[in-house]
C-alpha positions in Angstrom: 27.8 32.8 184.9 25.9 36.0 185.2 28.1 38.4 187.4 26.6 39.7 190.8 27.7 43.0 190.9 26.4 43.1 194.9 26.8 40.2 196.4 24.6 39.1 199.6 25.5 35.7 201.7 23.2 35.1 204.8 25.3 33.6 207.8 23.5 31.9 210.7 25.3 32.8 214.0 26.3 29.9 216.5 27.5 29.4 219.8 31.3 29.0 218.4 31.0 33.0 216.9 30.4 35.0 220.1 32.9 35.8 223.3 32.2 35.3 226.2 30.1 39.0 226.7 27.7 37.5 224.4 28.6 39.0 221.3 29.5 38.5 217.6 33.7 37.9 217.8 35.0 40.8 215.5 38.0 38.9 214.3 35.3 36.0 213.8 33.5 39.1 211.7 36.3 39.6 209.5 36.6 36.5 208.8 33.5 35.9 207.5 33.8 39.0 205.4 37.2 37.6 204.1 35.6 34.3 202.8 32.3 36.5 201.8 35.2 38.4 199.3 36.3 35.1 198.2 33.4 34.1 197.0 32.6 37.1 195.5 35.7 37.2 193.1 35.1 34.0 192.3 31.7 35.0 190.7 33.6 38.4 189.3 36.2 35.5 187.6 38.6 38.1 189.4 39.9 34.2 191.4 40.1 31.4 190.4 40.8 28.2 192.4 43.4 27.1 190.0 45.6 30.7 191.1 45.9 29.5 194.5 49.6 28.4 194.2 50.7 30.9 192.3 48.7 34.0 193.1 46.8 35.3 196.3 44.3 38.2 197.0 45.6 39.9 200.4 43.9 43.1 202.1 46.4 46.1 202.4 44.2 48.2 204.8 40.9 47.7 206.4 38.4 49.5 208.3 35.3 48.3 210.1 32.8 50.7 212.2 30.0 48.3 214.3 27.0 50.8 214.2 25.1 48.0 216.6 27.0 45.1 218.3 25.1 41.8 217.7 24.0 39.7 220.4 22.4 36.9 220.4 21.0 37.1 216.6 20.0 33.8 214.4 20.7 34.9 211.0 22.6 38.2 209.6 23.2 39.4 206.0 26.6 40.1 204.8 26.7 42.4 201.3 29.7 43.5 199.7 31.0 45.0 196.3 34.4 45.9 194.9 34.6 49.3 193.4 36.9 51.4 191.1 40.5 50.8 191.7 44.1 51.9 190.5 46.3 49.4 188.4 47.3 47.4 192.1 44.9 48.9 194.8 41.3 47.5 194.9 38.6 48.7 197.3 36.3 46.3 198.6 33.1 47.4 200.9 30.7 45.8 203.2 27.7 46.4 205.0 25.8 43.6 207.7 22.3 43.8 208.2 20.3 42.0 211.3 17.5 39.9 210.6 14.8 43.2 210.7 17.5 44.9 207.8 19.0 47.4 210.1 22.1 48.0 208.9 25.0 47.1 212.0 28.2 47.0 210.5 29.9 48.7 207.6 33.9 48.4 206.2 36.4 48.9 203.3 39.3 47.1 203.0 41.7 47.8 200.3 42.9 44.7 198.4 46.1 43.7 196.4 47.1 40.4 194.4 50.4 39.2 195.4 52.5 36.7 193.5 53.1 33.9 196.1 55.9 32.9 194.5 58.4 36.2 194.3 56.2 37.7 197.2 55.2 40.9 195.3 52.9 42.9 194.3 51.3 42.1 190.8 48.9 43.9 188.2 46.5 41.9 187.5 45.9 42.9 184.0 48.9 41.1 183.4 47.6 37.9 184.5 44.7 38.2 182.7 42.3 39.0 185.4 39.6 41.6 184.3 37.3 43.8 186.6 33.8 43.9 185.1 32.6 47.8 184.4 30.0 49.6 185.6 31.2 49.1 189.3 29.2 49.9 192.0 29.3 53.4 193.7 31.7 53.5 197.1 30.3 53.9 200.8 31.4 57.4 202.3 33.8 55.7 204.6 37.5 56.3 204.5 40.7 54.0 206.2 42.6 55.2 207.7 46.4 56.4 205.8 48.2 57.6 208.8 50.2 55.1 211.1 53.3 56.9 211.5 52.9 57.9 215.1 55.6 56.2 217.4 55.0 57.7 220.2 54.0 56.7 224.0 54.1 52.6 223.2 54.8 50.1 225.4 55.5 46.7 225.2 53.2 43.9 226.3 54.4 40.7 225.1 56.4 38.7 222.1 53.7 36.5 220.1 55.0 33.7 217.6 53.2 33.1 214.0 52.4 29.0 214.7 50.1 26.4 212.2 47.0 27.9 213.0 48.0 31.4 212.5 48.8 31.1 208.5 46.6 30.8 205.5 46.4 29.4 202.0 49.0 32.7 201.2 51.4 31.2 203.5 51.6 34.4 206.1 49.8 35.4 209.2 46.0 35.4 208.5 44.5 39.4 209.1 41.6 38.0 211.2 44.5 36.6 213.8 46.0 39.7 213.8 42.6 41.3 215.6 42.5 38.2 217.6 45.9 39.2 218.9 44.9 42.0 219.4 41.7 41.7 221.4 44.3 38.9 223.2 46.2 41.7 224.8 43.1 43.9 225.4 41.4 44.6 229.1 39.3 41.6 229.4 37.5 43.3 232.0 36.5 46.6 229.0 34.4 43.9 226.7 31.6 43.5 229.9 30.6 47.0 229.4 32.1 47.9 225.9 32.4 46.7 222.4 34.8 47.8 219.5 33.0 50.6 217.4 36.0 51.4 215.0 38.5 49.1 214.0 41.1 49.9 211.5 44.3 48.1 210.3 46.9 48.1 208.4 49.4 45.0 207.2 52.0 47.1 206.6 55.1 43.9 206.0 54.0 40.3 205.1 54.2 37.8 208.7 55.9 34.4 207.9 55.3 31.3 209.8 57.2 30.9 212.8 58.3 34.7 212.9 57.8 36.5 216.4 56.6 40.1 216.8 57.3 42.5 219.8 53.2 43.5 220.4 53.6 47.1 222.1 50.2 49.1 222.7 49.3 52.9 224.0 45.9 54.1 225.1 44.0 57.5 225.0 40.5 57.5 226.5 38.5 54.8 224.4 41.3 55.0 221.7 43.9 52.3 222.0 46.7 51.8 219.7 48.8 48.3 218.5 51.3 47.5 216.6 53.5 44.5 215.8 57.4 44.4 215.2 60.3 42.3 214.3 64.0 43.7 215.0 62.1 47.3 214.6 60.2 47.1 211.7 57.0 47.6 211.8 55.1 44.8 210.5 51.2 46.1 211.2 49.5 48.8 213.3 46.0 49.1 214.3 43.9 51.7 215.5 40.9 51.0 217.7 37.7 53.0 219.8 36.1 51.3 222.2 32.3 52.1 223.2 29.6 51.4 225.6 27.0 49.5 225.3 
C-alpha cells in the first residue's frame, strides 16, 4: 500500500454531531480526529489491528484552536499528518476545512504508544514499528507545556469513569474528558460563545470505575479544569471562550 503521507477523510455532519446552539460538538470533533489518526497509522503501518491487545496509541497533549465555529455545514474535510518525533513523543496535526476550503479548525496533539499490558510507555522501534521519512513539515502551532498552576480552583463536583467512558486502551477516552468538561461549563456561555482554544493534557492514565474531584477557576474568557484522585492530578485543561 502506497503510503499517504497527508491524509484527507471527508465527514458529513448530522443531527447527532451538534449541541444544542447549533454547532459542531468539540469533544464530537476530537473524536473524529482521533479515529481520522487511526486510520491514518494504519495506512503509515505505524497500527496494526493485530496490536490492539497488546499495544495502544494514546495522545499525551493536545491542542485545538476553532478559527470558524461550524454550524449547520453538510460535509467538512479533516487532513492530518504526523511529523518528526523523539524516540517516544510523536506529533500529530490537523487542519478542517468547510465545504468552500476555508480552513476552520487547526490542532497538534502529541502521541505516545503505551504497552497495555505493563501500562508504560514503549519505543516503538522496539516493536518493530517504523516511521516512513521524509515527514511532512509541522503547523506553527505550539501546546501548551505549562499546567503547574494550582492556584484559585474550586471544586464543582466528583465524576465516576463508567462503560461508556473507556476505550479499546481500557482508560478514560480523551474526547470524554472535554465532554466533562463542557458538562460543568455555563450552559447559558455556549448561546453567545463557542470554544476558540482548547488545550489538554492527560497527565495520569483514568481506569474504569475510578472517580476524580473536577475543580475549575475562571479569568475573563479563560477557564481552567482539572481532574484529581486523592490529590494527584490526573489531567488539566486550558480553555478560551469567544463570541460569536
Amino acid at each position: 500500500m502506497k503510503e499517504e503521507l497527508v491524509y484527507t477523510q471527508k465527514i458529513t455532519l448530522g443531527y447527532q454531531h451538534f449541541d444544542f446552539s447549533g454547532h459542531w460538538k468539540l469533544a464530537d470533533m476530537f473524536k473524529q480526529l482521533s479515529d481520522l489518526a487511526t486510520t491514518h497509522a494504519q495506512k503509515l503501518g505505524v497500527y496494526r489491528p493485530d496490536m490492539a491487545q497488546n499495544y495502544g496509541w494514546v495522545v499525551s497533549k493536545i491542542r485545538l484552536r476553532i478559527l470558524k465555529p461550524l454550524k449547520n455545514e453538510d460535509t467538512v474535510s479533516m487532513v492530518t499528518w504526523a511529523s518528526e518525533g523523539s524516540r517516544v513523543i510523536f506529533p500529530r496535526y490537523y487542519q478542517i476545512k468547510d465545504s468552500l476550503g476555508d480552513l476552520c479548525a487547526e490542532g497538534v496533539g502529541l502521541w505516545t504508544l503505551l504497552d497495555l499490558q505493563k501500562r508504560r510507555i514503549a519505543m516503538p522501534s522496539r516493536v518493530g514499528i517504523i516511521f516512513p521519512e521524509n515527514l511532512p513539515e509541522p503547523l506553527e502551532i505550539k501546546v501548551a507545556t505549562d499546567f503547574s498552576d494550582e492556584q484559585g480552583y474550586t471544586f464543582i463536583e466528583n465524576r465516576q469513569v463508567r462503560y461508556s467512558d473507556v476505550d479499546t486502551n481500557q482508560h478514560l477516552n480523551n474526547a470524554r474528558y472535554i465532554e466533562w468538561v463542557c458538562d460543568i461549563l455555563d450552559s447559558e456561555r455556549f448561546k453567545q460563545h463557542y470554544i476558540a482554544d482548547l488545550s489538554v493534557y492527560f497527565k495520569k492514565e483514568t481506569a474504569p470505575n475510578e472517580v476524580l474531584a473536577l475543580e475549575m477557576k475562571e479569568d475573563g474568557d479563560w477557564f481552567y479544569v482539572r481532574g484529581l484522585k486523592d490529590g494527584e492530578l490526573h489531567f488539566a485543561v486550558e480553555g478560551q471562550w469567544q463570541r460569536y
